[in-house]
Kinemage of the C-alpha trace (Angstrom):
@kinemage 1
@onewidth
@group {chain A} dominant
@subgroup {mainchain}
@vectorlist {calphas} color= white
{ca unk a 1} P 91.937 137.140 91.330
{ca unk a 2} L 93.760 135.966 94.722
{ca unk a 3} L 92.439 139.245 96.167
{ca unk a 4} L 88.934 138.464 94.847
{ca unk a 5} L 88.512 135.923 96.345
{ca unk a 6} L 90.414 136.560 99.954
{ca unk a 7} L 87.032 136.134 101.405
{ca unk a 8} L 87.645 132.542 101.092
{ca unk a 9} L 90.196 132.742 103.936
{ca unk a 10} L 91.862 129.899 101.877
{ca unk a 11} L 95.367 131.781 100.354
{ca unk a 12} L 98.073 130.023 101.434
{ca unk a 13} L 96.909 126.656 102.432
{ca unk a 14} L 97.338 123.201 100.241
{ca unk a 15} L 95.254 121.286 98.534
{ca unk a 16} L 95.082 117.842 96.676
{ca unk a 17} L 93.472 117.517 94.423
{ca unk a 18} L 93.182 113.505 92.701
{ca unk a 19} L 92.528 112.771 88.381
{ca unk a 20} L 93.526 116.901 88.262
{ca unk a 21} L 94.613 116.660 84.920
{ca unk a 22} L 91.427 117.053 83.307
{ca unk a 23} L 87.969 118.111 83.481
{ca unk a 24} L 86.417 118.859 86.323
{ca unk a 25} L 89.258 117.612 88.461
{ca unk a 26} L 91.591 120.458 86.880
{ca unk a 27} L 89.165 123.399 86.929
{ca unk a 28} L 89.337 123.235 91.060
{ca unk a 29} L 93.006 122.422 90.903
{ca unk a 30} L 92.668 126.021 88.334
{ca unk a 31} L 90.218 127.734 90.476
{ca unk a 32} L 92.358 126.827 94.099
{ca unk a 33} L 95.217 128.278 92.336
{ca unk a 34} L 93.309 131.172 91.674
{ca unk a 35} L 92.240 131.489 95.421
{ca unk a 36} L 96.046 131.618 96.275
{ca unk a 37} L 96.563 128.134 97.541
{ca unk a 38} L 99.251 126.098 97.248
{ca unk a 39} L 97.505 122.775 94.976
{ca unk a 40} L 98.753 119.332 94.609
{ca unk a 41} L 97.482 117.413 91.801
{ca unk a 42} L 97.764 113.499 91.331
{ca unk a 43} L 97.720 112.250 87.638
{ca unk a 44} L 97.943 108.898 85.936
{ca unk a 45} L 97.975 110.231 82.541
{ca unk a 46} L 101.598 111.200 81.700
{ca unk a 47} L 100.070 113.748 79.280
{ca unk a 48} L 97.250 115.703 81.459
{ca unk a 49} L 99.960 116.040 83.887
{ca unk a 50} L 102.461 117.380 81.467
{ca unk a 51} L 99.404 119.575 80.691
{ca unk a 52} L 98.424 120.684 84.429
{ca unk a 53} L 101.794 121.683 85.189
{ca unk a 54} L 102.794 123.532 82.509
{ca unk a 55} L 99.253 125.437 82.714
{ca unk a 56} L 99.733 125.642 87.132
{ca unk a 57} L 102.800 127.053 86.799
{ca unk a 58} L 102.049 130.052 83.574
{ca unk a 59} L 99.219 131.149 86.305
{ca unk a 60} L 102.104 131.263 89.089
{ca unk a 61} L 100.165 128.435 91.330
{ca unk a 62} L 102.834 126.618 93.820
{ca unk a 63} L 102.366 123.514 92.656
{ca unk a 64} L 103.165 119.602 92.359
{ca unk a 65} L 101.779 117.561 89.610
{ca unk a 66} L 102.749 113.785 90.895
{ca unk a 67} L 101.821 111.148 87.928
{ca unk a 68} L 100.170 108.006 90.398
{ca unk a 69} L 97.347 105.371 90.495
{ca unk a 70} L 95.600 106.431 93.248
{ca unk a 71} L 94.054 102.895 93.146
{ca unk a 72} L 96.832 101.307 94.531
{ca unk a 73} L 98.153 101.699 97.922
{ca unk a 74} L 101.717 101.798 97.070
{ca unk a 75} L 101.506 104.531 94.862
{ca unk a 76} L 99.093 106.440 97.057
{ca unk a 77} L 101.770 106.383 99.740
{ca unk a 78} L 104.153 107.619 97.217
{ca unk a 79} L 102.148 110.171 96.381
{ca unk a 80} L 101.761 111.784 100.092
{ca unk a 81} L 105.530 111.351 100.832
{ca unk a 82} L 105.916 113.977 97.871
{ca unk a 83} L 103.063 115.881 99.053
{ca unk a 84} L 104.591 115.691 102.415
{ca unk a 85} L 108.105 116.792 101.179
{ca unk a 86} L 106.999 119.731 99.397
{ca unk a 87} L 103.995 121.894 101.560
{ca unk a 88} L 104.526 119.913 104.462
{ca unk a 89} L 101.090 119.686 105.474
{ca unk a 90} L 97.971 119.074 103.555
{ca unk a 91} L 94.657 121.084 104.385
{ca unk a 92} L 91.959 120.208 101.800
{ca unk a 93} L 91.575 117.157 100.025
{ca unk a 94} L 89.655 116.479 96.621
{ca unk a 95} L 89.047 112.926 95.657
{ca unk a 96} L 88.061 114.117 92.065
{ca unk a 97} L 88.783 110.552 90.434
{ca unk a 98} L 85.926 108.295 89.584
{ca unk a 99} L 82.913 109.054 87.295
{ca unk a 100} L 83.851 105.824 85.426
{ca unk a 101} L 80.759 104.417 84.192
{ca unk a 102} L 82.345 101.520 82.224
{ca unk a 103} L 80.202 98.792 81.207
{ca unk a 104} L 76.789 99.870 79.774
{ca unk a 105} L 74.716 96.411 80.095
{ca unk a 106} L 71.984 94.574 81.945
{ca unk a 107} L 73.184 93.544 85.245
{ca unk a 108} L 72.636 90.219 85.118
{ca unk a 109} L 75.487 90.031 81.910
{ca unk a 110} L 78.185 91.805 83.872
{ca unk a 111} L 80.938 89.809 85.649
{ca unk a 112} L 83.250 89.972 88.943
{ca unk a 113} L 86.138 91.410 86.830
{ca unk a 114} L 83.858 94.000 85.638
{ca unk a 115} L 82.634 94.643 89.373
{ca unk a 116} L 86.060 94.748 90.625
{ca unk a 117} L 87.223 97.092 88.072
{ca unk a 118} L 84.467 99.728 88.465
{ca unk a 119} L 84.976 99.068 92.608
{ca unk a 120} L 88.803 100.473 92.166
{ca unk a 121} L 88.040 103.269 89.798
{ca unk a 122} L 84.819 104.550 91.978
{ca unk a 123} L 85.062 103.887 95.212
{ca unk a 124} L 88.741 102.235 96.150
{ca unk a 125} L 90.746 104.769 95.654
{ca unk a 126} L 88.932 106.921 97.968
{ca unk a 127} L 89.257 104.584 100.329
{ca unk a 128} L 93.104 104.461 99.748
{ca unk a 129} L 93.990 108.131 99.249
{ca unk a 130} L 91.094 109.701 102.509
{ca unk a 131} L 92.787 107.275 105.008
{ca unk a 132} L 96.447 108.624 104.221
{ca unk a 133} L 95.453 112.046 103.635
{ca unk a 134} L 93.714 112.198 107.218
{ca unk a 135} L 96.899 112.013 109.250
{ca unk a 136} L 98.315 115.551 107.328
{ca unk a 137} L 95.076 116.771 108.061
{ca unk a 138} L 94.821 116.251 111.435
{ca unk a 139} L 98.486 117.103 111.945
{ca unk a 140} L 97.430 120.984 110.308
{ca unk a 141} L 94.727 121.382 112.713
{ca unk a 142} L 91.682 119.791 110.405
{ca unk a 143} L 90.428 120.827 107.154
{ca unk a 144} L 88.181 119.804 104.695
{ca unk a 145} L 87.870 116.346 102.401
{ca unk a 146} L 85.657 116.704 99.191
{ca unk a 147} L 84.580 113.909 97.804
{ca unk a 148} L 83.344 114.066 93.741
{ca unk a 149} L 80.225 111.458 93.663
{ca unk a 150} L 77.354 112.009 90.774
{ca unk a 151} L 73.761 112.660 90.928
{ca unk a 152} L 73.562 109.076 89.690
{ca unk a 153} L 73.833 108.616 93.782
{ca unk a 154} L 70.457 109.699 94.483
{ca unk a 155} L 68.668 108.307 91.287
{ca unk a 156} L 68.360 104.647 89.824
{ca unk a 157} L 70.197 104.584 86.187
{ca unk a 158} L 69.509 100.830 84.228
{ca unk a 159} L 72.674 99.264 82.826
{ca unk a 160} L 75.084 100.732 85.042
{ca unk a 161} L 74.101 99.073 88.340
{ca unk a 162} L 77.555 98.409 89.902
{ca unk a 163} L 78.705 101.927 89.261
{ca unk a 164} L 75.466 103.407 90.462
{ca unk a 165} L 76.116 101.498 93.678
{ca unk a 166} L 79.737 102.682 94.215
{ca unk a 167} L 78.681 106.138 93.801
{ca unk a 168} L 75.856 105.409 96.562
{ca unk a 169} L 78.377 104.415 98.798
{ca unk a 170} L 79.962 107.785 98.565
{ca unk a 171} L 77.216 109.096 100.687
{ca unk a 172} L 77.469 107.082 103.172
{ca unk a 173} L 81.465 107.324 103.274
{ca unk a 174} L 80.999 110.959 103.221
{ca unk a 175} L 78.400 110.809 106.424
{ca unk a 176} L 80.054 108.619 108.227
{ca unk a 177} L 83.118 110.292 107.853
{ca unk a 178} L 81.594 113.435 109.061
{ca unk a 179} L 80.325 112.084 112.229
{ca unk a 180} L 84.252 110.817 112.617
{ca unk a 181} L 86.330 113.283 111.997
{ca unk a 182} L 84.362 116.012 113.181
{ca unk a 183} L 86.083 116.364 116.583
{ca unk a 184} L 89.414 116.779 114.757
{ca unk a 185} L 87.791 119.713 112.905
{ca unk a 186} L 87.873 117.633 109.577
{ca unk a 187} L 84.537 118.683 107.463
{ca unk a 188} L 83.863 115.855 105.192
{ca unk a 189} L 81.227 116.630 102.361
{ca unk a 190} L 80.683 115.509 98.686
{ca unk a 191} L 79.568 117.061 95.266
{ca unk a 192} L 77.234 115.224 93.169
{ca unk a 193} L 77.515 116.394 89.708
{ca unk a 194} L 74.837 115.523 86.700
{ca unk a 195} L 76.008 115.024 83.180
{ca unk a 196} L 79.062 117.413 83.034
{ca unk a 197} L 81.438 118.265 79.685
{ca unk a 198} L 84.646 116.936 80.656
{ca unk a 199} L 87.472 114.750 79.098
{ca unk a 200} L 85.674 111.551 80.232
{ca unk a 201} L 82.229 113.054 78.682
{ca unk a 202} L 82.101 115.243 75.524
{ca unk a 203} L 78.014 116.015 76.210
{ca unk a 204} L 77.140 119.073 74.101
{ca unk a 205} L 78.729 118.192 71.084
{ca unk a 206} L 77.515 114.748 70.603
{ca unk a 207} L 73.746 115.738 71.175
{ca unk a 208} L 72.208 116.037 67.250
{ca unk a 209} L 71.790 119.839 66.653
{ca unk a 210} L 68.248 118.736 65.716
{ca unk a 211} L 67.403 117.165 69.283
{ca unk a 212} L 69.296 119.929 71.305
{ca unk a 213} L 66.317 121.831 72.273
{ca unk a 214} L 65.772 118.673 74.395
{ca unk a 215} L 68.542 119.390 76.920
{ca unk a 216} L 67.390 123.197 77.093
{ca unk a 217} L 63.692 121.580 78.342
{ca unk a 218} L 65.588 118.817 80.282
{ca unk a 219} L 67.525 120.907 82.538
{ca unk a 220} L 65.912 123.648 84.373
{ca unk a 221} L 69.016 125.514 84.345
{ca unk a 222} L 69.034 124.535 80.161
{ca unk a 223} L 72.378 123.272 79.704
{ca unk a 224} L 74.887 120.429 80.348
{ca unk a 225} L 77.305 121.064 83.393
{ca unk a 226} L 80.936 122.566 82.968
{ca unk a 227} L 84.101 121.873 85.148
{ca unk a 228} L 83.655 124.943 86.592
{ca unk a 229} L 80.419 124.328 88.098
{ca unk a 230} L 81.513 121.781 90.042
{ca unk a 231} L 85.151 123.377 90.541
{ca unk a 232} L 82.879 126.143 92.564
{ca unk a 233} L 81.068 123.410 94.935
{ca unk a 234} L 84.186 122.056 95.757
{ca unk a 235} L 85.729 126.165 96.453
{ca unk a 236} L 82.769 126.636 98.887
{ca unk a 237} L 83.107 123.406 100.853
{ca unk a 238} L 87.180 123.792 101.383
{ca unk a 239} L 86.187 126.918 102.826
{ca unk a 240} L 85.917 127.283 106.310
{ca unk a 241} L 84.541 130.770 106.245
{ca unk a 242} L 81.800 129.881 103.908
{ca unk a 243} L 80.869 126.291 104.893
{ca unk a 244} L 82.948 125.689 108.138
{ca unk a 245} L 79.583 124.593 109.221
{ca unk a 246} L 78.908 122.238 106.804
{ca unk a 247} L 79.789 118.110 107.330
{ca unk a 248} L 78.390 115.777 105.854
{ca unk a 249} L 76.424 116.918 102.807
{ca unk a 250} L 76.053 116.604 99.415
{ca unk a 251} L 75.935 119.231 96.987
{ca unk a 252} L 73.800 118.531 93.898
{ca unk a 253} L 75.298 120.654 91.338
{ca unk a 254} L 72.706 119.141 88.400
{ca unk a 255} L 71.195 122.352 86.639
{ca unk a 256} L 68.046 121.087 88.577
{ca unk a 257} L 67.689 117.688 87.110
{ca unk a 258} L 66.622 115.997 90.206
{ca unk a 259} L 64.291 118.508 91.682
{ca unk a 260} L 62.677 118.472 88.261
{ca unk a 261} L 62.492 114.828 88.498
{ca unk a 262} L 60.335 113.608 85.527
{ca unk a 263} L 58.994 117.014 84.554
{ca unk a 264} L 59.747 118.835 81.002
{ca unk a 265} L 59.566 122.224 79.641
{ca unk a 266} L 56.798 121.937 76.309
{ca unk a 267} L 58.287 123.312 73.354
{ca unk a 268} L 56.630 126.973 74.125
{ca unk a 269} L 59.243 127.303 77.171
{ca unk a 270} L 56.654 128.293 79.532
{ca unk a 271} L 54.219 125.425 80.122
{ca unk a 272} L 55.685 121.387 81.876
{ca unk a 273} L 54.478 118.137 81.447
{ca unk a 274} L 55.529 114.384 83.109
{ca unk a 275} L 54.194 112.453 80.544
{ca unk a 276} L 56.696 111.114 77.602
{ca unk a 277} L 56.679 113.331 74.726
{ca unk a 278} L 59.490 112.276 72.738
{ca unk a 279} L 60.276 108.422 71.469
{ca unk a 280} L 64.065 108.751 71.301
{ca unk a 281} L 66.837 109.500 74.476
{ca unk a 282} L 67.325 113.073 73.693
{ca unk a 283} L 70.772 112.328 72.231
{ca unk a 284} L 69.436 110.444 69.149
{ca unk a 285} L 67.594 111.357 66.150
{ca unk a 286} L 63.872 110.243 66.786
{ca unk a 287} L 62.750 106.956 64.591
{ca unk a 288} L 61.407 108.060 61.113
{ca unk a 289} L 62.264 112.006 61.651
């Protein structure tokens, strides 16, 4: 598969990749592997990371699985000494962590704590792990930072407000980042993914088998994401020979959802319609049915 994917220009090179244990965070640590480069992951559950490296290491990926909390400094700067001490350079960074909704209430009900909280999960830890990974980067000649946000970014979504505004601040971290670090040949973009099956978010299987034509006329595309949807944004922007144009973007990998805005395939899979044609959330059995 290394040689399938040469084009890439990426075998060889490192890559961290943050939360790689599961989900979508562990298909691009996968799918780097399978591009031949050398992949770092960061972990804080002892498990997943028992799980990435045995799985890194049956596919023959040089690897380093590193169990840290990339929300605090401390460990953060542990974590890059072992990077460090291992490749020896770093050139593509994936700050995969986040996508931690949390607290599912009116605003006006949440707290600091709960604010704070959300803060370190979604936006923090970027903060903490981009601003030590830079250094290695720039030392290597540049590269690329990817930063995971959610199509949540570009979209209101009631009774998440905090986390909907972290994830809005990726995009302007990502941006402003761009204009930065440009001159030191850094390319900083982001991946904004819409509902995607993943160990944080069991989708398909918790949709009613009797409200699952729903998602088919929800999504253009007709499905929930995978990990490997989003594992392929990420492949594409770490590549200079595909993107090394490419700074400060976002890639909406959504099936379509936000193009399609409020529209909806009618049950005859041909014909659309705006207007509200169901009295349930899709995920739910409708009232009285």
């Amino acid at each position: 598969m290394a040689d399938e994917l040469s084009i890439l220009g990426l075998a060889g090179k490192t890559a961290l990749v943050t939360g790689g244990g599961a989900g979508i965070g562990r298909a691009t640590a996968e799918l780097f592997g399978r591009a031949g480069m050398r992949v770092a992951v960061a972990e804080i559950d002892a498990a997943r990371a028992a799980d990435a490296r045995a799985a890194l290491v049956a596919a023959n990926v040089d690897s380093l699985v590193v169990e840290a909390d990339v929300r605090r400094a401390d460990e953060v700067a542990r974590l890059f000494g072992e990077v460090d001490g291992r490749f020896g350079r770093l050139d593509v960074l994936v700050n995969n962590v986040g996508d931690y909704l949390g607290y599912k209430k009116p605003f006006e009900e949440s707290n600091e704590t709960e604010w704070n909280e959300l803060y370190a999960v979604n936006l923090l830890h970027m903060f903490h792990v981009t601003k030590a990974a830079i250094p290695l980067l720039r030392r290597g000649g540049g590269g690329a930072i990817v930063n995971l946000s959610t199509i949540e970014a570009f979209r209101g979504i009631p009774h998440t407000v905090a986390y909907a505004a972290f994830k809005a601040a990726i995009t302007g971290f990502t941006q402003s980042l761009a204009v930065e670090l440009g001159a030191d040949n850094i390319r900083v973009n982001a991946v904004a993914p819409e509902t995607t099956n993943s160990a944080q978010i069991v989708a398909t299987p918790r949709v009613p088998p009797e409200n699952r034509d729903y998602v088919k006329r929800w999504f253009p595309i007709g499905r929930f994401g995978e990990g490997a949807d989003s594992a392929g944004a990420a492949l594409f922007l770490a590549s200079d020979s595909l993107s090394g144009w490419v700074t400060g973007s976002t890639i909406l990998v959504d099936g379509g959802a936000l193009a399609a805005g409020a529209w909806m395939r009618l049950p005859d899979g041909r014909n659309f319609t705006h207007l509200p044609i169901i009295v349930a959330d899709g995920y739910t059995p409708r009232p009285g049915a």
